[in-house]
N, C-alpha and C positions, 0 to 999 in steps of 0.2 A: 277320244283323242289320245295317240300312243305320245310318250314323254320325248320321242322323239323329232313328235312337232313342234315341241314347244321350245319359244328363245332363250339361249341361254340365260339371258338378262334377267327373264323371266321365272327361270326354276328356282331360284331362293325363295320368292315371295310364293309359289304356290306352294315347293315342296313343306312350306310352314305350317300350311293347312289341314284340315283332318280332311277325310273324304269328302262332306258333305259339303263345309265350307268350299274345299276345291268344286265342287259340281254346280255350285249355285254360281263361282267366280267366273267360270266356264259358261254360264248359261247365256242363251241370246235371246231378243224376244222383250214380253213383258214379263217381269221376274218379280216376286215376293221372296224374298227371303226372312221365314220367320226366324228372329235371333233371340233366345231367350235373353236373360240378365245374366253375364259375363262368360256368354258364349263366343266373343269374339268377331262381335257385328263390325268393327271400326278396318281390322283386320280385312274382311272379306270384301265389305265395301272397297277398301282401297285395293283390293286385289283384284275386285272386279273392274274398278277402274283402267289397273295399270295393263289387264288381260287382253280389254279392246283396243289400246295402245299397241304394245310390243308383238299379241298376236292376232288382232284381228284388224291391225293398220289403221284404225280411224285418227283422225288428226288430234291432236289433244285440244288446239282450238274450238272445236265442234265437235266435243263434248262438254256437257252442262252438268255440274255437281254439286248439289243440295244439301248444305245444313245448317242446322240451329243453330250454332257459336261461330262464333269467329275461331277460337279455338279449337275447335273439331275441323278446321279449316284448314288454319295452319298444320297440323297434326296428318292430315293426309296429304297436302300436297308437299310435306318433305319425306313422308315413306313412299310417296309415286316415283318423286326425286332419286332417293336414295335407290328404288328398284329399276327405273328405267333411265336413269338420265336427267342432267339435267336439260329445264326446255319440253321437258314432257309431259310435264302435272299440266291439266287443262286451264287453261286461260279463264274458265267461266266455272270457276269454283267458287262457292261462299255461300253466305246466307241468302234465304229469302229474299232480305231487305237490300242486302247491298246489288244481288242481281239484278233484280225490278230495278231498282235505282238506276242502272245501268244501261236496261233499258231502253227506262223512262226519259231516260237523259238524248235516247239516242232518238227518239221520237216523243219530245213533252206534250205534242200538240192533243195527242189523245187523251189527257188530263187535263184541258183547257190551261197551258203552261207555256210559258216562252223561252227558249234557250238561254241557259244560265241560272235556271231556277236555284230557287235556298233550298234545306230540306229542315224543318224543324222537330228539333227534340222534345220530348216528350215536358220538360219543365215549359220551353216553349209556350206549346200546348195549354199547358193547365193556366200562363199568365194568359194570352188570348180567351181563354174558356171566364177567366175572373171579369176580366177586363168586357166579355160581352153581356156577362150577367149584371155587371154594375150596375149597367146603363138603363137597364131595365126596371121601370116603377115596380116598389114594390109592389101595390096592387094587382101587379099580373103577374107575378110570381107564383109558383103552385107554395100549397103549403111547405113541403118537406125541403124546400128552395129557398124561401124566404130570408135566412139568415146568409144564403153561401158569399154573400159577395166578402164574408168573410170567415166564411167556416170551410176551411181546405178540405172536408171531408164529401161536402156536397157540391163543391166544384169538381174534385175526383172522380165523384161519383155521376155527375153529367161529361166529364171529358174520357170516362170509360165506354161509358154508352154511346157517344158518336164513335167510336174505334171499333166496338163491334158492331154497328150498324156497317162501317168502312170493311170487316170483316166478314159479313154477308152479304158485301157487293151490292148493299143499298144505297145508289145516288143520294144525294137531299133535296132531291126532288122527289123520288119514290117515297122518302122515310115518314113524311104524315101515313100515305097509303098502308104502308108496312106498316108501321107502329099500329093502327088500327086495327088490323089483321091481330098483330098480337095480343092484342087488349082481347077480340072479339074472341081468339083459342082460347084463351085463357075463362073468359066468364062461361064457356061452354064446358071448361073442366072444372069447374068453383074453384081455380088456382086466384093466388094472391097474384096480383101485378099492381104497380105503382102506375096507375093510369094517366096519373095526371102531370109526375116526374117525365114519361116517359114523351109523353105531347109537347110538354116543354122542351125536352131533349133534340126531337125531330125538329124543331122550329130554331130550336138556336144551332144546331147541325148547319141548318142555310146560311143562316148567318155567318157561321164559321168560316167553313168552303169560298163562302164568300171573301171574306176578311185574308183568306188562302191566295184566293186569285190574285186580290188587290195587291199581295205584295209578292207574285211569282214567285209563291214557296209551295212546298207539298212537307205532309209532315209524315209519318210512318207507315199509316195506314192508306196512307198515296201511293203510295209506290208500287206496293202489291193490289189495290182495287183494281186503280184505272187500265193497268195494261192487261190485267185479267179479263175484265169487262170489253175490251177493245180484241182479245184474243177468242173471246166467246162470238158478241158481235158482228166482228168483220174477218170476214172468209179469207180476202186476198191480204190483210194485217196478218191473221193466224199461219196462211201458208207460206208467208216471208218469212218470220220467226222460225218455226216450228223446220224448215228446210234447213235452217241455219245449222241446224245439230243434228248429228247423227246417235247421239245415244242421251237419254237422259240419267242420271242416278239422283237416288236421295235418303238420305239417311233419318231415322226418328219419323218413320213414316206413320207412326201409330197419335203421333202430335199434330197432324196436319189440318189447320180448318179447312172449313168448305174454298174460299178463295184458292188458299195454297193448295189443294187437291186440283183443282180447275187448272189456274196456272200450271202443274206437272202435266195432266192428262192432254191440253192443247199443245203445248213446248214439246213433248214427243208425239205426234199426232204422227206428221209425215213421215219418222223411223221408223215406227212403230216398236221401238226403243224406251221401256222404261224398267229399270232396276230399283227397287224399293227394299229396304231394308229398314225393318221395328218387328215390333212385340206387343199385339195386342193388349196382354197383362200386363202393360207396363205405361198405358195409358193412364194418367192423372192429369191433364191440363184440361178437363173439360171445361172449367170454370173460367177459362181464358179462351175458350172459340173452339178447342181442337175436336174432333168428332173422329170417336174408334169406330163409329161405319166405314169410314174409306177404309182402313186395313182388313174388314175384316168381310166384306163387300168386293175386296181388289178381283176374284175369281170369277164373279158376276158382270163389275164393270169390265173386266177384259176378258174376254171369253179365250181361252187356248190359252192362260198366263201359268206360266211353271210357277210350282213351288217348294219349296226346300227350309227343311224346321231344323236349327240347330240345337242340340238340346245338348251337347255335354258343356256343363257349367266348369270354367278354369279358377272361379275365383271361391267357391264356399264349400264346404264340408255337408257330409252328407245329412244331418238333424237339420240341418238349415234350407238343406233344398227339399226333406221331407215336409218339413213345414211352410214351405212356399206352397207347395204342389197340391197340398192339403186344401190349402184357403182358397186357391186361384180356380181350386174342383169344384166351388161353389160357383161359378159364373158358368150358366149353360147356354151363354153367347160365342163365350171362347173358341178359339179354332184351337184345336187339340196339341198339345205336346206336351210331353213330361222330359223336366232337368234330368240331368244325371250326373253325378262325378266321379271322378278316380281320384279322390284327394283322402279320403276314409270316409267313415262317419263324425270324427270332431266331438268333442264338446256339444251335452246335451245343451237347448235352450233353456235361459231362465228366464219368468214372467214375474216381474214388480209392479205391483202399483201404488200410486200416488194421488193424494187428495190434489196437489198443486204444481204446477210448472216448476216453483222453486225448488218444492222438494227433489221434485226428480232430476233437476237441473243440478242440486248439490248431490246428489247419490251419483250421478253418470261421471260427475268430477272426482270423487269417491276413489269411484271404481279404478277409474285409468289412474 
């Protein structure tokens, strides 16, 4: 596309980009954009955003744009602002949770809900999760349970475990079946599992959900199950939705559980509309649901999806990016790309160690 077609409006926010960012801003379709660490992912995203707007006319209402923070939130929709207008950043930008919310609100009934639902916060949460276990004889308590109805650490640790259950789109009706299933992978690999925590878990799950209905509330992990499970489900549910938007985006796509990977892949079904933007290396939330399969799998689930590796780094020196490059060469799951800067090479790296937190805690205060 000659610079000639592009809208005025438009030319600042591309001419800011390097080539590649521009080709991937430009791109249609289902798009990965790998963006290393502080190659400018926030950037491209909003500029892919603002691309379909000013030059390829979709309505900003009907488009749907994905992220983590509230803050990454606001942060794009006043550079869409600032680049096209205001009135043009999309209506259906935000988190995960607040979307689904949104949704869900607009049809609660697929979450057994009634218009007007609560949504409960996560403290919520953990007093309902006290408050079910109280009730319960100690005698049917599992052991490692025993104490929780005043030990915050074993209430936490059962109101985690229904969240990820809610995060693999386990009903509490499936969740004995499933926990079983778990138990059963597990003694097949002599992996530890808390067999008995985990029984307890799926049983007070019911109860919970229950305790949910009773009082027409959903609490975090509501929001994003039930309309996922209703988008997998039900055909003519998915193709209402999913027609609503013409383009989907998301940012931190290398953070996404199974749920939110499902949710993206239905929500642009009928565009055939989806722009993803992460960095495999730069997955760390596994411990909270997220699975770097989907980023690194996107090629496979969408077969004909472009992709585009941004590798020149704005923000570190180059001993810094040799030493990323180094460590990250050790993962031979990785989809391929090497940082690069024009900043020099910098200050070599120095490596300290320390017997204790404190120590290094008082050396890092030291230093600065």
């Amino acid at each position: 596309m000659s610079d000639l077609d592009i809208p005025h409006q438009l030319a600042p926010i591309l001419d800011a980009l390097t080539p590649e960012q521009r080709a991937a801003a430009l791109a249609l379709g289902r798009v990965l954009v790998l963006a290393g660490a502080g190659t400018g992912k926030t950037k491209t995203l909003t500029a892919g955003v603002a691309t379909r707007v000013a030059l390829y006319g979709m309505v900003p209402a009907r488009i749907l744009c994905v992220t983590f923070t509230n803050k990454a939130a606001a942060e794009m929709r006043n550079r869409i602002v600032q680049a096209c207008g205001d009135g043009m950043a999309p209506s259906w930008l935000g988190t995960f949770h607040a979307l689904c919310a949104r949704q869900l609100r607009a049809e609660p009934d697929v979450a057994h809900l009634r218009p007007g639902f609560d949504i409960r916060d996560a403290d919520d949460t953990l007093t309902m999760v006290r408050r079910l276990i109280k009730a319960v004889p100690k005698e049917q308590l599992p052991v490692p349970v025993e104490g929780a109805a005043g030990d915050a650490k074993q209430i936490a640790k059962m109101a985690e475990r229904i969240a990820r259950l809610k995060e693999d789109l386990v009903t509490p009706e499936a969740a004995p079946a499933h926990v079983q299933g778990m138990i059963a992978r597990a003694h097949e690999k002599n992996a530890f599992i808390d067999r008995e925590g985990w029984l307890f878990a799926a049983g007070l799950y019911r109860q919970y959900q229950a305790l949910l209905r009773e009082q027409n509330a959903a609490d975090f992990g509501d929001l994003l199950m039930w309309p996922t499970l209703a988008l997998v489900h039900d055909t003519i549910y998915r193709d209402r939705w999913s027609r609503r938007f013409t383009a989907v985006l998301a940012d931190e796509y290398q953070d996404v559980n199974r749920a939110q990977f499902l949710w993206l892949k239905m929500m642009s079904e009928a565009s055939g509309e989806l722009f993803a933007v992460g960095d495999d290396n730069q997955s760390i939330y596994s411990w909270r649901g997220a699975k770097v399969k989907f980023i690194r799998g996107f090629a496979q689930e969408f077969p004909g999806a472009k992709m585009y590796r941004l590798e020149q780094n704005f923000r570190s020196t180059g001993h810094i990016l040799d030493a990323s490059n180094a460590v990250i060469s050790h993962d031979p799951a990785r989809i391929p790309k090497t940082l690069f800067t024009r900043k020099g090479v910098g200050m070599r790296i120095e490596t300290l160690g320390f017997a204790y937190g404190s120590e290094e805690a008082e050396a890092i205060a030291r230093e600065i």
